[in-house]
RORO-643215 format. One record per atom (N, C-alpha, C): y, x, z; residue in three letters; residue number from 1; atom name. Coordinates in nm, 3 decimals. Example, Ala and Ser with C-alpha at 12.3 -4.5 7.8 and 13.67 -1.06 7.14 Angstrom:
2
<node <-0.569,1.319,0.780>,"ALA",1,"N">,
<node <-0.450,1.230,0.780>,"ALA",1,"CA">,
<node <-0.330,1.320,0.780>,"ALA",1,"C">,
<node <-0.225,1.285,0.708>,"SER",2,"N">,
<node <-0.106,1.367,0.714>,"SER",2,"CA">,
<node <0.003,1.290,0.787>,"SER",2,"C">,
REM end
This chain:
92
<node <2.329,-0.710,1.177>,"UNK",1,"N">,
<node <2.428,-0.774,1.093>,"UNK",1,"CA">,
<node <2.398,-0.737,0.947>,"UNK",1,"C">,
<node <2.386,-0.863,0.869>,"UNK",2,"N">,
<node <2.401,-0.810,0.699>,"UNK",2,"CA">,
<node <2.485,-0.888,0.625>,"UNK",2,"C">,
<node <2.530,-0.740,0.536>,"UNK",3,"N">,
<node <2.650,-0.746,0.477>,"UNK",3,"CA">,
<node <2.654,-0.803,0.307>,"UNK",3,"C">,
<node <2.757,-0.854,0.249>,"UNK",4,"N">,
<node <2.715,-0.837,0.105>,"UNK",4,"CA">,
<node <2.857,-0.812,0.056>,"UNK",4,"C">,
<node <2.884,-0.726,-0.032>,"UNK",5,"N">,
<node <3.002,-0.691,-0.110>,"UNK",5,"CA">,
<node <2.988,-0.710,-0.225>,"UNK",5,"C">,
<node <3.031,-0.788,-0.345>,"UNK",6,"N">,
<node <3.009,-0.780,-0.435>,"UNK",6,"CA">,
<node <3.058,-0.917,-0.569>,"UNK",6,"C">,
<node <3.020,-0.936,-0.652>,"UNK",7,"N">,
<node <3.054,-1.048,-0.773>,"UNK",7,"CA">,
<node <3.005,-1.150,-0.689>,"UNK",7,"C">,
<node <3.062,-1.314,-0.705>,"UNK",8,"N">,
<node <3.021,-1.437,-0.669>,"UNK",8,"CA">,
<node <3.089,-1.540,-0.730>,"UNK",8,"C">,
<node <3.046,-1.656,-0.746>,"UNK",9,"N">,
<node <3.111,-1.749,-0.807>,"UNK",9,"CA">,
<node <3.157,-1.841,-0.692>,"UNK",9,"C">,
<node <3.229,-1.893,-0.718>,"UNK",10,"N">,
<node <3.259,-1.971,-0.672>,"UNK",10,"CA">,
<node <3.277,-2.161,-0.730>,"UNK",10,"C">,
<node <3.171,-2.216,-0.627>,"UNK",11,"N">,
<node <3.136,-2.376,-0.702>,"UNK",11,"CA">,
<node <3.235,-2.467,-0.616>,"UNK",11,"C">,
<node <3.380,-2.497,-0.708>,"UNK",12,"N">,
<node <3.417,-2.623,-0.621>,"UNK",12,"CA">,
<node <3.396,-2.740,-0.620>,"UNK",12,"C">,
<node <3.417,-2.843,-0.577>,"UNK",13,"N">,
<node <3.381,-2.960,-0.579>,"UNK",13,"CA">,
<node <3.373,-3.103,-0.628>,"UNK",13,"C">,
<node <3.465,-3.021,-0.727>,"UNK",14,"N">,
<node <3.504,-3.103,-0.837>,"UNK",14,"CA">,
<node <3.419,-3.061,-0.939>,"UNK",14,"C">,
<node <3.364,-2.956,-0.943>,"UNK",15,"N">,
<node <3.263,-2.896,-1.058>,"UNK",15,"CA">,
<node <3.313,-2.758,-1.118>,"UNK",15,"C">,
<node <3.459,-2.742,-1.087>,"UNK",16,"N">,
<node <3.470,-2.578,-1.158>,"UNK",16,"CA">,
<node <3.425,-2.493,-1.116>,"UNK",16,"C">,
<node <3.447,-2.361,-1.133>,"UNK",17,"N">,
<node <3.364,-2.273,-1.117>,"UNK",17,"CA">,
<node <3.440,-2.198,-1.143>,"UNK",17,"C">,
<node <3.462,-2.044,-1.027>,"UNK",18,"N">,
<node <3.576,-1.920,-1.021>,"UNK",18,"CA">,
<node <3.493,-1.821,-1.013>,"UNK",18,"C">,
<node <3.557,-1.713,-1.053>,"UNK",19,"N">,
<node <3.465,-1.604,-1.045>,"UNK",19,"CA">,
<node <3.543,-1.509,-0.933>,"UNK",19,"C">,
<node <3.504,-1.446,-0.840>,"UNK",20,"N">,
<node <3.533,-1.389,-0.757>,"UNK",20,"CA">,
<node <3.474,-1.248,-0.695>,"UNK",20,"C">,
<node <3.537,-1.182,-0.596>,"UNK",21,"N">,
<node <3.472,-1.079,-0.506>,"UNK",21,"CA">,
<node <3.443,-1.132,-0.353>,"UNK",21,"C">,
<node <3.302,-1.114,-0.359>,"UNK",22,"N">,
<node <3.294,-1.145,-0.238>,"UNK",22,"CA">,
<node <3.286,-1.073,-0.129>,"UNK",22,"C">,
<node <3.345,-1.054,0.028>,"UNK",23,"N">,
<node <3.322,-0.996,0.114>,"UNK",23,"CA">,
<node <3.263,-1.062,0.213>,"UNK",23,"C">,
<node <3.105,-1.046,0.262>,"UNK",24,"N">,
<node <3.095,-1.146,0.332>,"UNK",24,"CA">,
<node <2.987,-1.067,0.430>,"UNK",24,"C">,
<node <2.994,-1.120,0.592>,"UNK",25,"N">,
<node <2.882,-1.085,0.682>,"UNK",25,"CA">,
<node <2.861,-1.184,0.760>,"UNK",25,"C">,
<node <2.703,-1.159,0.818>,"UNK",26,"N">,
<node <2.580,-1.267,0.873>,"UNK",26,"CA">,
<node <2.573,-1.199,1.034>,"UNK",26,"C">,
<node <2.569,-1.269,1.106>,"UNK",27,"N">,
<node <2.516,-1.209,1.232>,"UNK",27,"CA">,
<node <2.363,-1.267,1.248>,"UNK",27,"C">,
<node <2.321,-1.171,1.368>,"UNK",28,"N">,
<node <2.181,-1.242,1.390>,"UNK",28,"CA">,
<node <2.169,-1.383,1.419>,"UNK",28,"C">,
<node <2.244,-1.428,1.426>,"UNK",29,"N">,
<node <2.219,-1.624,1.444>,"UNK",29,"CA">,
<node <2.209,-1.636,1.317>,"UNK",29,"C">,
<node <2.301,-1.593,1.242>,"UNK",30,"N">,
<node <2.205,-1.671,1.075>,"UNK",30,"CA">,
<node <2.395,-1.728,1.029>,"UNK",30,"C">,
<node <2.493,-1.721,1.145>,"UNK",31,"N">,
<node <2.653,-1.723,1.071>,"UNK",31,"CA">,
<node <2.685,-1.612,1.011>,"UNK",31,"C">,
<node <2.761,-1.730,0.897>,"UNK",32,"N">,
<node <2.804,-1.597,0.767>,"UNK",32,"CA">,
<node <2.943,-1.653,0.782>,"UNK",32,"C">,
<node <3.048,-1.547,0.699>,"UNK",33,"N">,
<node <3.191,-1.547,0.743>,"UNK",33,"CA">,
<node <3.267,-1.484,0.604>,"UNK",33,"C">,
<node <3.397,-1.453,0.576>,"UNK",34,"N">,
<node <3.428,-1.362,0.496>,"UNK",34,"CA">,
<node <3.552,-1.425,0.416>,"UNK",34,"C">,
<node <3.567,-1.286,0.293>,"UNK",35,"N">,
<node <3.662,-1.349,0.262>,"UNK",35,"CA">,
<node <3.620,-1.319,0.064>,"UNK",35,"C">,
<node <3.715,-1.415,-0.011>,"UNK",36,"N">,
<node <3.645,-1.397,-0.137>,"UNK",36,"CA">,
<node <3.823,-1.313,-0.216>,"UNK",36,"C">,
<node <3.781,-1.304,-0.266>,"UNK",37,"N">,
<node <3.914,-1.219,-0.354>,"UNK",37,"CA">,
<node <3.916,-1.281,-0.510>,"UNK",37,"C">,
<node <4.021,-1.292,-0.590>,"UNK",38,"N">,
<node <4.055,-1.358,-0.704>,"UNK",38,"CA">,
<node <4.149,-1.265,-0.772>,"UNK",38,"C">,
<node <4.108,-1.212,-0.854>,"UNK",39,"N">,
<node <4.211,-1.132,-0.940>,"UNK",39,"CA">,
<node <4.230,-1.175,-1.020>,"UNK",39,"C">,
<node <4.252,-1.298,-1.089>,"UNK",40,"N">,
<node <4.337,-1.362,-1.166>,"UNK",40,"CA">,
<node <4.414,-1.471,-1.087>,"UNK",40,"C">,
<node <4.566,-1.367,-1.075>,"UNK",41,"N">,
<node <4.661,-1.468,-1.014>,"UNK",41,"CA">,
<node <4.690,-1.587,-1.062>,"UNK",41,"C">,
<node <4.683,-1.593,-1.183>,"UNK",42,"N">,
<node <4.739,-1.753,-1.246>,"UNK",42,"CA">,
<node <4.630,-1.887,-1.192>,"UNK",42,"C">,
<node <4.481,-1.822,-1.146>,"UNK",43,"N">,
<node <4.426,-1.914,-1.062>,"UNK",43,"CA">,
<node <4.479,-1.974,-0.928>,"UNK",43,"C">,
<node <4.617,-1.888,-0.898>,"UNK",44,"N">,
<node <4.642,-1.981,-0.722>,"UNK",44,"CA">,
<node <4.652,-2.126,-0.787>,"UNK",44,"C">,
<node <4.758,-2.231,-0.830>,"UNK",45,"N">,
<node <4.720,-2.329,-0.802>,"UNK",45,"CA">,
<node <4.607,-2.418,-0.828>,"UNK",45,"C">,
<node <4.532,-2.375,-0.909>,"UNK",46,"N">,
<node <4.377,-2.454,-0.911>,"UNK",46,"CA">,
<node <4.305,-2.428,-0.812>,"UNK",46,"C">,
<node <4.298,-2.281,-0.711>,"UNK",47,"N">,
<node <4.255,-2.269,-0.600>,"UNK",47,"CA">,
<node <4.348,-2.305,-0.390>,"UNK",47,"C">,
<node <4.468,-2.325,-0.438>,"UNK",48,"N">,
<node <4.546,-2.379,-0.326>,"UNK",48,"CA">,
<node <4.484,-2.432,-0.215>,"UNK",48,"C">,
<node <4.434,-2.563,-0.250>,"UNK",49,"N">,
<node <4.382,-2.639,-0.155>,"UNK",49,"CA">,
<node <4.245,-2.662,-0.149>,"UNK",49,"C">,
<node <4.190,-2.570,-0.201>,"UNK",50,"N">,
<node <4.033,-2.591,-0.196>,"UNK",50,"CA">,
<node <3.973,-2.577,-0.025>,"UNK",50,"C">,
<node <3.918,-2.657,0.024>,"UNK",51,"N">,
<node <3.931,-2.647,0.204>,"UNK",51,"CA">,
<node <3.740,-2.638,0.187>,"UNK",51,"C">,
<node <3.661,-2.620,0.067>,"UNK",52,"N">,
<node <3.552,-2.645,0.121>,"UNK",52,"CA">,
<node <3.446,-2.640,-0.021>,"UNK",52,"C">,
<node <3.355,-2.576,-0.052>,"UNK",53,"N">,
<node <3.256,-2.547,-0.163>,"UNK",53,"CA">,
<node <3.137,-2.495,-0.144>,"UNK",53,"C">,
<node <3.068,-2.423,-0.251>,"UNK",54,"N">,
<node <2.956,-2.333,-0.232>,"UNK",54,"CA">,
<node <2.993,-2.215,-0.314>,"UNK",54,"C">,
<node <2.937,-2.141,-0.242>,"UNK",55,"N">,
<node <2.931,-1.995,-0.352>,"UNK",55,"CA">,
<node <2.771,-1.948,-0.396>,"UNK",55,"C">,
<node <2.774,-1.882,-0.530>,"UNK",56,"N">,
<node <2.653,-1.909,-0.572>,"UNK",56,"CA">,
<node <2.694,-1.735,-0.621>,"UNK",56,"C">,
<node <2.517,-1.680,-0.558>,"UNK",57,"N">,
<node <2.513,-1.541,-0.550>,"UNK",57,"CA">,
<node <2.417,-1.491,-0.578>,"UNK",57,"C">,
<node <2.380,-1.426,-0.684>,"UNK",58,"N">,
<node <2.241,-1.374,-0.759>,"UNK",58,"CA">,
<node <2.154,-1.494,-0.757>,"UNK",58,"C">,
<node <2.201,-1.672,-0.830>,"UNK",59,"N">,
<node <2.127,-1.769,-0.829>,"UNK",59,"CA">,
<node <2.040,-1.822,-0.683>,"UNK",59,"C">,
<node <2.140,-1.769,-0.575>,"UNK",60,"N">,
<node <2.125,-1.864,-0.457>,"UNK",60,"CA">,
<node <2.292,-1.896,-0.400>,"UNK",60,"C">,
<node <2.270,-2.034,-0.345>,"UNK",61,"N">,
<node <2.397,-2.096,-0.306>,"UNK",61,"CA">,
<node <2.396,-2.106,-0.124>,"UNK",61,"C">,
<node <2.496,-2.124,-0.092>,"UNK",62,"N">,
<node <2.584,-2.135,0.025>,"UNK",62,"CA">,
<node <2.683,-2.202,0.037>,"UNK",62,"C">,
<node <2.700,-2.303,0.092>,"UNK",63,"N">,
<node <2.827,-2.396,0.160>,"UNK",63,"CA">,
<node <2.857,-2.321,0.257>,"UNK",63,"C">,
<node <3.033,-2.348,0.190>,"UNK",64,"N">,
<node <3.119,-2.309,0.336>,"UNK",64,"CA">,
<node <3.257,-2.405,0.331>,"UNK",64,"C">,
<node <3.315,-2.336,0.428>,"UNK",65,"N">,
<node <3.429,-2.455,0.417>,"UNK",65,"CA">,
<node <3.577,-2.345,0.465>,"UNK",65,"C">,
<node <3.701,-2.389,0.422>,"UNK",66,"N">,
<node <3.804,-2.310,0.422>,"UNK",66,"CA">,
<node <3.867,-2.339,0.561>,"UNK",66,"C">,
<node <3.859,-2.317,0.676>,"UNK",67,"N">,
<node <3.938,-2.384,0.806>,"UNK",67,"CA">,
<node <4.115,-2.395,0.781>,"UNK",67,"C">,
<node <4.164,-2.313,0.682>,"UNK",68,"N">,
<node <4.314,-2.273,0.691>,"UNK",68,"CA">,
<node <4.342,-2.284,0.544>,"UNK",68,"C">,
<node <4.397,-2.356,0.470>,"UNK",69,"N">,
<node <4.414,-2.372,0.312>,"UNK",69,"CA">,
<node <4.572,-2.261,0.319>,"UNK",69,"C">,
<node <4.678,-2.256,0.392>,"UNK",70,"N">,
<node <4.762,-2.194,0.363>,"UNK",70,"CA">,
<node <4.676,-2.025,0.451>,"UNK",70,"C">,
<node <4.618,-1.945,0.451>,"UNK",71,"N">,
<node <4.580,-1.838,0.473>,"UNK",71,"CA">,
<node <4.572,-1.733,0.353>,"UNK",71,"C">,
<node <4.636,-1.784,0.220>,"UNK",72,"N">,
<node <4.610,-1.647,0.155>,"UNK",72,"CA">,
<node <4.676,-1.529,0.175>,"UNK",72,"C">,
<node <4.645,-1.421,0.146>,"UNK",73,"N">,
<node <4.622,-1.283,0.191>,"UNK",73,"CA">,
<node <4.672,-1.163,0.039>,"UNK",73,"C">,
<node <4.797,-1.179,-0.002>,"UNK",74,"N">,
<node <4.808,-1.118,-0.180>,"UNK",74,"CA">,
<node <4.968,-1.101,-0.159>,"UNK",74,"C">,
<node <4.987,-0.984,-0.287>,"UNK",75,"N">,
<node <5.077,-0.950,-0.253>,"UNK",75,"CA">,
<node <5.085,-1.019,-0.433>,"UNK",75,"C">,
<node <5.240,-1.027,-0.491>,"UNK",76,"N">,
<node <5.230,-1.117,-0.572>,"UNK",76,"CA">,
<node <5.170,-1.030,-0.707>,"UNK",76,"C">,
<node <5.145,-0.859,-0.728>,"UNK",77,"N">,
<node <5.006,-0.818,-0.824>,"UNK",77,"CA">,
<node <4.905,-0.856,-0.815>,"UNK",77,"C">,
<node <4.883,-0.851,-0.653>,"UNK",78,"N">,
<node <4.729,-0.795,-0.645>,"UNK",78,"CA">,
<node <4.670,-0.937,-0.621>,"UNK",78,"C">,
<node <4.522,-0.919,-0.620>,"UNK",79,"N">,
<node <4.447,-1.082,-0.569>,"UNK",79,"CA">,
<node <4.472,-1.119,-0.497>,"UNK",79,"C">,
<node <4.424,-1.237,-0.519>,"UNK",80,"N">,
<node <4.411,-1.363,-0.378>,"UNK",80,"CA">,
<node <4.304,-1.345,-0.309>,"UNK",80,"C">,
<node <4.371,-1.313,-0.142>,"UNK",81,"N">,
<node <4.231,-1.345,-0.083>,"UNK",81,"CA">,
<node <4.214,-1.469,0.022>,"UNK",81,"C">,
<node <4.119,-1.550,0.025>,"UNK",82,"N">,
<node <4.091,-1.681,0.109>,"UNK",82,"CA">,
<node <3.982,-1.616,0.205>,"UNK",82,"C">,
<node <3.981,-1.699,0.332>,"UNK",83,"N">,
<node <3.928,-1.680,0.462>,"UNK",83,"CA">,
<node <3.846,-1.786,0.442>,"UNK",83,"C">,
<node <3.653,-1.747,0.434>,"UNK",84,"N">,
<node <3.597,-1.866,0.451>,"UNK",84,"CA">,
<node <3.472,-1.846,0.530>,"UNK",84,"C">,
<node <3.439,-1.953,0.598>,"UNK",85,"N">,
<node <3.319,-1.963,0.736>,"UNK",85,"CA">,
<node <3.173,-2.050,0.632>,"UNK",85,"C">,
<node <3.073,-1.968,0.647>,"UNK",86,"N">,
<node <2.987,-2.030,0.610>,"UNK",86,"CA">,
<node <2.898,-2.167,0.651>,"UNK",86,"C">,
<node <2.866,-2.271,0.590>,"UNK",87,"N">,
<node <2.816,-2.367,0.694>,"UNK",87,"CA">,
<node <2.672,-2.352,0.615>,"UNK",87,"C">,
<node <2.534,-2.302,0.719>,"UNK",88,"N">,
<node <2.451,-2.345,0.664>,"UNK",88,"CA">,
<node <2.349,-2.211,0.650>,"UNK",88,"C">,
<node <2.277,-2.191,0.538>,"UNK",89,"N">,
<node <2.196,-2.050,0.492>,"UNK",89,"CA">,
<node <2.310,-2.021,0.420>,"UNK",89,"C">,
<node <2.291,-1.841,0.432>,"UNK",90,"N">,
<node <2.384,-1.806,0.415>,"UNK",90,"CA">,
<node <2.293,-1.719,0.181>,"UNK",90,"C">,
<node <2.396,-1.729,0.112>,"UNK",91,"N">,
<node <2.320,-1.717,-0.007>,"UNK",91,"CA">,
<node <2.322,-1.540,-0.053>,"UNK",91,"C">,
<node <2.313,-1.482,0.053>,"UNK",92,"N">,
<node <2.276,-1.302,0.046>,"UNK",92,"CA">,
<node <2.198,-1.291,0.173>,"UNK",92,"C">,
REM end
C-alpha cells in the first residue's frame, strides 16, 4: 500500500482551483481513495456539491469522483473534510 499525506490542489470542473490537504492511499491494484481537507471555511459553498474533479500533485493529476456530496466531516472551526475515490492513475 502507498500512502501520500500532504499539499494538493484541487482542479474542479468548472476550472477553479482549491488548495487543500491531502490524505490519500493506493492498494496494490493501482485504487486510490481518501480524503482532502480545506481550511478555509468560507470555501464550503463553492465546494458543496462538487461530486467529481482532478487533483493535481507535485505536477501530476488524478480524477476522482465524490460518491456522497453531503459527507463533510468539520466541526464549524476546523476544516472541511470530503470523502473521495480515485478513478484512474492515481497522481502520487
Amino acid at each position: 500500500m502507498t500512502t501520500y499525506k500532504g499539499g494538493a490542489i484541487l482542479l474542479a470542473e468548472d476550472g477553479r482551483k482549491f488548495d487543500t490537504e491531502a490524505d490519500l492511499t493506493k492498494d496494490s491494484s493501482g485504487s486510490w481513495r481518501g480524503t482532502l481537507s480545506f481550511r478555509d471555511v468560507t470555501l464550503f459553498r463553492a465546494l458543496l456539491n462538487i461530486s467529481d474533479g482532478h487533483l493535481l500533485i507535485d505536477g501530476r493529476t488524478g480524477e476522482f469522483v465524490r460518491p456522497d456530496t453531503s459527507d463533510w466531516a468539520a466541526n464549524p472551526a476546523g476544516p472541511r473534510v470530503m470523502r473521495i475515490l480515485g478513478s484512474g492513475e492515481a497522481p502520487f
